[in-house]
N, C-alpha and C positions, 0 to 999 in steps of 0.2 A: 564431571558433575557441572551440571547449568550454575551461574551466579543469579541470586536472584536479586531484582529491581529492587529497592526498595520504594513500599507503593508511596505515591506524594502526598495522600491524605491522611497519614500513620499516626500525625501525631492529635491533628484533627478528629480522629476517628478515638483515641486516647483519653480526649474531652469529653466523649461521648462515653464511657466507659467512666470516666473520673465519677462524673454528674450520678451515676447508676451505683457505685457503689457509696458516691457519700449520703445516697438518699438511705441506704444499708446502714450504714453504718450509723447515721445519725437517730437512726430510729431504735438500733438497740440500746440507746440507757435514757430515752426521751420517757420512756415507761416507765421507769421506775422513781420519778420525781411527781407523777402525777398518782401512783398506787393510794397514798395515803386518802385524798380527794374522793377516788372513785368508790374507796372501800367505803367510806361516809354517804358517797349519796345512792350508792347502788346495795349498800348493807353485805357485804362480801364479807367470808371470812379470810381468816388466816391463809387456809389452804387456797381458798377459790381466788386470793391475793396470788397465790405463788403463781397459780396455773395462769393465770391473765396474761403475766410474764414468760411463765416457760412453755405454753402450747407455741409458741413460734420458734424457740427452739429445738423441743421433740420432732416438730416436723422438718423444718431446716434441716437438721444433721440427718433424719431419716431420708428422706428422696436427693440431697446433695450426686449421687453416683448415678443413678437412674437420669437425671439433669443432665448431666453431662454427656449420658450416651445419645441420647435426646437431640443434642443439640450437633453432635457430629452426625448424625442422622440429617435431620430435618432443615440443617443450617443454623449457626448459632447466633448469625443477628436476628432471625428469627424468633427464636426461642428467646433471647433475649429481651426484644420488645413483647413477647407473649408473657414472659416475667414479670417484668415492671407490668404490664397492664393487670393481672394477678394481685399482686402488691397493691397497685391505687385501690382495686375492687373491695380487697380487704379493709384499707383503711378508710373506705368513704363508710362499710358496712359498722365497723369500730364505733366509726366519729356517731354514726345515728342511733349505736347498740343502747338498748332500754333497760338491757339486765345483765346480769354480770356472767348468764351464758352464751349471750351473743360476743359481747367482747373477746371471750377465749373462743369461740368459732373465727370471731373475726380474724383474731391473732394466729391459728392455725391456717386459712388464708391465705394470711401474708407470708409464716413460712414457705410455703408452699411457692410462691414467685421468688420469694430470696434466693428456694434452693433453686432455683432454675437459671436466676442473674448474679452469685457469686461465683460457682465454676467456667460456666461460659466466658463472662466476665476476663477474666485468667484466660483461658482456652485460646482468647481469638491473640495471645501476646505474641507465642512464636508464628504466628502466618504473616506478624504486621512487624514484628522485629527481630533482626538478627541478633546473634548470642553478644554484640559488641553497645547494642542501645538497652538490649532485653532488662539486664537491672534496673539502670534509669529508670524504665516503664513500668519495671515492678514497684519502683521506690514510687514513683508519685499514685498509683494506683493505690498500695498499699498505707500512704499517707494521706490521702480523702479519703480511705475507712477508715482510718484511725481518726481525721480529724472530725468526725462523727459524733464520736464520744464522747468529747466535752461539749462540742455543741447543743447535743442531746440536752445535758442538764440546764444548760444555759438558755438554750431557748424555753425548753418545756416551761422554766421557774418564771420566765416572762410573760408565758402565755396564759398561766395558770391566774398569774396578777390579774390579768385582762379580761380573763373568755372563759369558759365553760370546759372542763376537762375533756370532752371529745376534741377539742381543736388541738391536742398531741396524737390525735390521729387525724385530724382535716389536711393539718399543714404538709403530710406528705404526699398529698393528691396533689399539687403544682410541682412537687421536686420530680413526682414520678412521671409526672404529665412531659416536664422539660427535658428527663430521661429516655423517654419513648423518642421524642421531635430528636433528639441529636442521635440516637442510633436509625433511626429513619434516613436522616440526611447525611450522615457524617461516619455511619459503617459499613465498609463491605460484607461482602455474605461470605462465610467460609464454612464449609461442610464435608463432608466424606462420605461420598456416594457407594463405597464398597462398606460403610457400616454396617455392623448386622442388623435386625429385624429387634426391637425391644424384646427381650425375653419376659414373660409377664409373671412367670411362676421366679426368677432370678431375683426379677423388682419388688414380689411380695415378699421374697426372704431379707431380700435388704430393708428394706422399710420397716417390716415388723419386728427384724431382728435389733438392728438400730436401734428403732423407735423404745424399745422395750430396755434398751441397756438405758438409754438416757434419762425412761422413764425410772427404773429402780433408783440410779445413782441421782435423782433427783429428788425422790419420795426419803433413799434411807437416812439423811440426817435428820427426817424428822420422825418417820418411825422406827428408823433402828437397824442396821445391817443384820442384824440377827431376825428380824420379823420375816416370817412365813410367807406373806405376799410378794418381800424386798427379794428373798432366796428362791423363789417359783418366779417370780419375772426373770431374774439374772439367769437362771436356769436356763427358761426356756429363750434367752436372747443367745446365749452360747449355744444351744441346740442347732437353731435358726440360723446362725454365722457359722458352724459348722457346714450344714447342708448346704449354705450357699456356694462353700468354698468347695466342697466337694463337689458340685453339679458345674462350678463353671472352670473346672478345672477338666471336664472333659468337652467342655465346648471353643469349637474353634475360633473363634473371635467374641470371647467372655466380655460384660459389664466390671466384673473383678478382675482385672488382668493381673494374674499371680507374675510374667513375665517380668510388669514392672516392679516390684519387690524384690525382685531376685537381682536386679542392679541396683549396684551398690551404691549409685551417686543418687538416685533416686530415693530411695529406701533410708540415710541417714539422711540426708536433706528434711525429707518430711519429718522423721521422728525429731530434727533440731525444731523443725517449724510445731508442731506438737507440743512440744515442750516448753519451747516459747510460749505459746498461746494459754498452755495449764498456768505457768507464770504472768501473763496477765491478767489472763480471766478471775484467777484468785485475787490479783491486788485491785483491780478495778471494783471486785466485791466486798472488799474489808475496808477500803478507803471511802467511801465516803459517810459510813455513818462515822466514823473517826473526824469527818472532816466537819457533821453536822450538829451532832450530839454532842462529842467531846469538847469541840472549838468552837461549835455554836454559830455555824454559817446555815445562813436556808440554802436552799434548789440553787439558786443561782448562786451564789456568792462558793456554792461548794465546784459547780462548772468552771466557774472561772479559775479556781484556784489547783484544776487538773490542766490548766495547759503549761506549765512547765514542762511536762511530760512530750507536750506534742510539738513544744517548741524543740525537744531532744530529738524525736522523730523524724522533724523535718530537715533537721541540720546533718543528723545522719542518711536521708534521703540521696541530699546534694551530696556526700562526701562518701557514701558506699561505694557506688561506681568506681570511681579515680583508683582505691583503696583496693578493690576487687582484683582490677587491672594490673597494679603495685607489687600487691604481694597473694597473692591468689586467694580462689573463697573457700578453702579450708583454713587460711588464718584470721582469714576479715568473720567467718561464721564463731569459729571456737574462743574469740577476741571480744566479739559482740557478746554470747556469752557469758564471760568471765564478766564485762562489766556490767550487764544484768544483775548475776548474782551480786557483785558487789553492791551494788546499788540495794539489793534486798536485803542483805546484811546490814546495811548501813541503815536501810528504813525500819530492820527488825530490833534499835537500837533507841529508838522514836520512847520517849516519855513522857506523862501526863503533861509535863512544865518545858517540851521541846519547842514547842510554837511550828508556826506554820514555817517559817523561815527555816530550817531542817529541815522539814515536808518539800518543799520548793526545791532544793539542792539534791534529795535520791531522786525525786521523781522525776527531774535534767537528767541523770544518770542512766533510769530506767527508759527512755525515752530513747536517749543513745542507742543501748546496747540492744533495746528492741529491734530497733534501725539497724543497725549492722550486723544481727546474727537474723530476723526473719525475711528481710527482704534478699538478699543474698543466696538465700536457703531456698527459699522461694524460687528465684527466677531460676536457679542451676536444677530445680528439679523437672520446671517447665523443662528447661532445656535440653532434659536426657529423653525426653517424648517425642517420637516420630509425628509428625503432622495429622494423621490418619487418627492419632489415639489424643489428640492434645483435648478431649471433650472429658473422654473417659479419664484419662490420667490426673488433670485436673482437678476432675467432682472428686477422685480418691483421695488428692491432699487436701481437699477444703473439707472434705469429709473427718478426717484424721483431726486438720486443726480444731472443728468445730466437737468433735468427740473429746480432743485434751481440754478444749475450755470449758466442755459441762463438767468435766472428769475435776479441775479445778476448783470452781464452784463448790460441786461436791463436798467433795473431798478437806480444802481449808474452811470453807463453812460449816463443817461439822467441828473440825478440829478447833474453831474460833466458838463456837457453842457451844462448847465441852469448856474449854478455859473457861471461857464469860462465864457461864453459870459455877461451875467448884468454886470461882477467888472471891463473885459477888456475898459481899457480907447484909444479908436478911436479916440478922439477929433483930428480934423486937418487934420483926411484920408477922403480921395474920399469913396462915397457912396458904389462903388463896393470893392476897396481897406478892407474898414469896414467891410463889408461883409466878404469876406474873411477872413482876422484876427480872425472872429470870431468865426469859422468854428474848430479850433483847435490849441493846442499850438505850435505846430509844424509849421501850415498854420501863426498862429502868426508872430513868429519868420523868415518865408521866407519875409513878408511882410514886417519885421522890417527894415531887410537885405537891400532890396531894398529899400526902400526910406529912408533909414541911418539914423534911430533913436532909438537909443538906448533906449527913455522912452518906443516906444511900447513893444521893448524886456523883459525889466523890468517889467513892465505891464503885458503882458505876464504869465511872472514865478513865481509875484504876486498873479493875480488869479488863476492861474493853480493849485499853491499849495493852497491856500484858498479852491478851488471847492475841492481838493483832501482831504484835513482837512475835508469837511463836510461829503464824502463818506466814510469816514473811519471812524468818528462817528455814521453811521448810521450802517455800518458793526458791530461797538461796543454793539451796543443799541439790534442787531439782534441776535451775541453771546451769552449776558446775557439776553435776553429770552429765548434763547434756553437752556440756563445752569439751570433756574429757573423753566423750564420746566422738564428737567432730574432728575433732584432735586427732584421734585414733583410725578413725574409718572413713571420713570424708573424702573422695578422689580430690587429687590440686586442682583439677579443672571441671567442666561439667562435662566435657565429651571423654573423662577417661574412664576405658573398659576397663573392665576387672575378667582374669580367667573365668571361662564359665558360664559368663552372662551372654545377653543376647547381645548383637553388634548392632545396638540402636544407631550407631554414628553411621551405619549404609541403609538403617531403615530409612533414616531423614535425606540420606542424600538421596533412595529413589523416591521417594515422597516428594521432594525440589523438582523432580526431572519432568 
């Protein structure tokens, strides 16, 4: 087997990559500090509020696979600057949208570039790093999308001071502008000329099929798992993933590569990374109107007080690698983990009279254990991919992780609006008044405001934090499965075969030659 060079512009090339995903990542929670703004001056409802937000997620998780094959195709610094330029178009159409269904065009869009420049993204790590830097370059990768998300609020709360609510969508037309210039000058092209041909009937099963699950698990907590439409979409989303997996299970170089599923390092890596991500996606979404409402910070002042979190991230960044090396990544992943969960345990413990100072100490914790169970998880599942497949392989974990984060959302968003409303005490309001109230702690609190009672406020911040206590236990409960499952079935290293499986360790090495 050839040694391969490693290229002198790797890390260079890294920068260019960093800049792409934190224009990503900054932009998913920039949205949601400015919803309140936009629903006032564009007259949006409830619903046309959620979708503003989640049309770039339906389509993100949908074409994430199809992206990928894409890019092993076509070349992936390619497709990458075709991404980001996608992305900008979205958000300059955003910044200038007059109605509130231009905005959700716009934001469908911008899915649509995302899903093209987070797999890629990923993809181009093992052509530019060997299995001994590859964490490292996952940790910092994976730590400019993370550090996104507080930025998000922090700027957005700034901008909003200033400017006119389309400038949370201007300000990513220079991120993404500055993303395009450093993969122009600062990436190699890496591609796979024996790709197959996009299969276009494979791409409409995945994208509708996708599209449709994220769309029910998105509509049922506010219509109902039990509603007709929620059970005929889910329906037909399992129909749809059915056929896909049937059809490309008889094709010789599938979009679904069932091969990689069937190894074992691959296959638990993603369900930790998965898992992970259902665990943050849930607490990223129950923390900040806890951080707003309850404690009574605005837009910014709730940003800044989520980097705790990122300051856990980045320390775990630095300290994954060494760790990995140490003691191998089935104890650094099922370790990471364990302190997850504790960490959720500990936040599910959170009381009206905790103060922010408890908030500040799990969210160091969570931040940790993020850092040392997804980045880890991460790299060793790049790792078990043949060079040829690292587009496809990819788009299937971003896929996965971005399916556990709606799945999250979902799922403790209902279970948090189920608590909230049973504990909230109405007694004394008007039928519709009730109604309201219970609709959100925020809706609470305006309700309180006006008919000047302090017990509904109370009440309020009571349940609120109680429903948050149980979402954050179930987050816990979700971690140390996941930790007891890595524990169990994670290979010691990235390269160990399991009987049975394919011999990806000769795929990669003719892949090198």
């Amino acid at each position: 087997m050839e040694t391969v060079t490693p290229d002198p512009r790797r890390w260079w090339a890294l920068a260019a990559l960093v800049a792409s995903m934190l224009t990503l990542g900054f932009d998913m929670t920039i949205l949601n500090v400015a919803l309140p703004t936009m629903a006032a001056d564009l007259g949006a409802t409830t619903g046309q509020q959620q979708w503003m937000a989640d049309a770039y997620v339906v389509v993100f998780a949908a074409l994430m696979l199809p992206a990928g094959l894409l890019g092993d195709r076509f070349g992936r610094r390619r497709m990458l600057i075709v991404g980001l330029g996608i992305f900008l178009a979205g958000s300059l159409v955003g910044a200038l949208a007059g109605d509130v269904n231009a905005v959700i065009a716009a934001r469908a869009v911008m899915g649509v570039g995302a899903a093209l420049v987070t797999p890629l993204a990923l993809s181009v790590l093992p052509s530019l790093f060997g299995p001994d830097e590859r964490t490292k370059a996952v940790g910092i990768i994976s730590a400019a999308s993370a550090l996104g998300l507080p930025l998000g609020p922090i700027t957005g709360g700034w901008l909003l001071n200033h400017f006119w609510w389309g400038s949370v969508f201007l300000v990513n037309v220079p991120m993404a502008a500055i993303g395009i210039a450093a993969c122009v000058f600062l990436l190699p092209e890496t591609k796979d000329p024996a790709s197959p041909k996009v299969d276009t009937v494979s791409t409409a099963f995945t994208a509708t099929g996708l599209g449709a699950l994220i769309y029910a698990i998105i509509e049922a907590p506010t219509r109902g798992w039990g509603d007709p439409l929620v059970l005929a979409i889910l329906g037909a989303s399992v129909v749809l993933i059915a056929a896909l997996v049937l059809r490309e299970r008889r094709v010789e170089r599938p979009m679904l590569d069932m091969t990689l599923l069937a190894h074992r390092g691959f296959l638990f890596n993603t369900v930790a990374a998965t898992m992970v991500m259902f665990v943050l996606s849930g607490l990223l979404f129950v923390l900040p109107p806890y951080l707003q409402a309850v404690l009574g910070h605005d837009a910014l002042g709730t940003g800044i007080r989520l980097l705790p979190m990122m300051g856990g991230i980045l320390v775990a960044s630095r300290t994954a690698p060494p760790v990995v090396t140490r003691f191998g990544a089935r104890a650094t992943v099922s370790a990471g983990l364990v302190v997850l969960a504790f960490a959720t345990f500990l936040g599910s413990r959170t009381t009206v009279d905790s103060g922010y100072g408890f908030t500040a100490l799990w969210l160091s914790l969570t931040g940790l254990g993020f850092g040392f169970s997804l980045m880890p998880a991460m790299s060793n599942a790049l790792g078990t991919l043949p060079r040829d497949r690292a587009g496809s392989g990819s788009g299937l974990l971003m896929t996965m992780r971005q399916v556990g984060g709606a799945i999250g959302i979902a799922l403790l968003g209902s279970l948090l609006s189920g608590v909230f409303r049973d504990r909230l005490d109405v007694t004394g309001l008007p039928a519709q008044a009730a109604d309201t109230a219970g609709e959100s702690v925020v809706a609470a609190h305006i309700v309180a405001e006006r008919a000047g009672s302090a017990e509904l406020a109370a009440s309020a911040n009571s349940a609120y934090v109680h429903g948050m206590g149980v979402a954050l236990l179930v987050c816990g409960i979700a971690a140390l499965a996941a930790a007891l499952l890595a524990a169990a079935f994670l290979p010691g290293t990235p390269d160990a075969e399991q009987p049975g499986t394919p011999d990806m360790a000769a795929e990669r090495a003719d892949a090198r030659q």
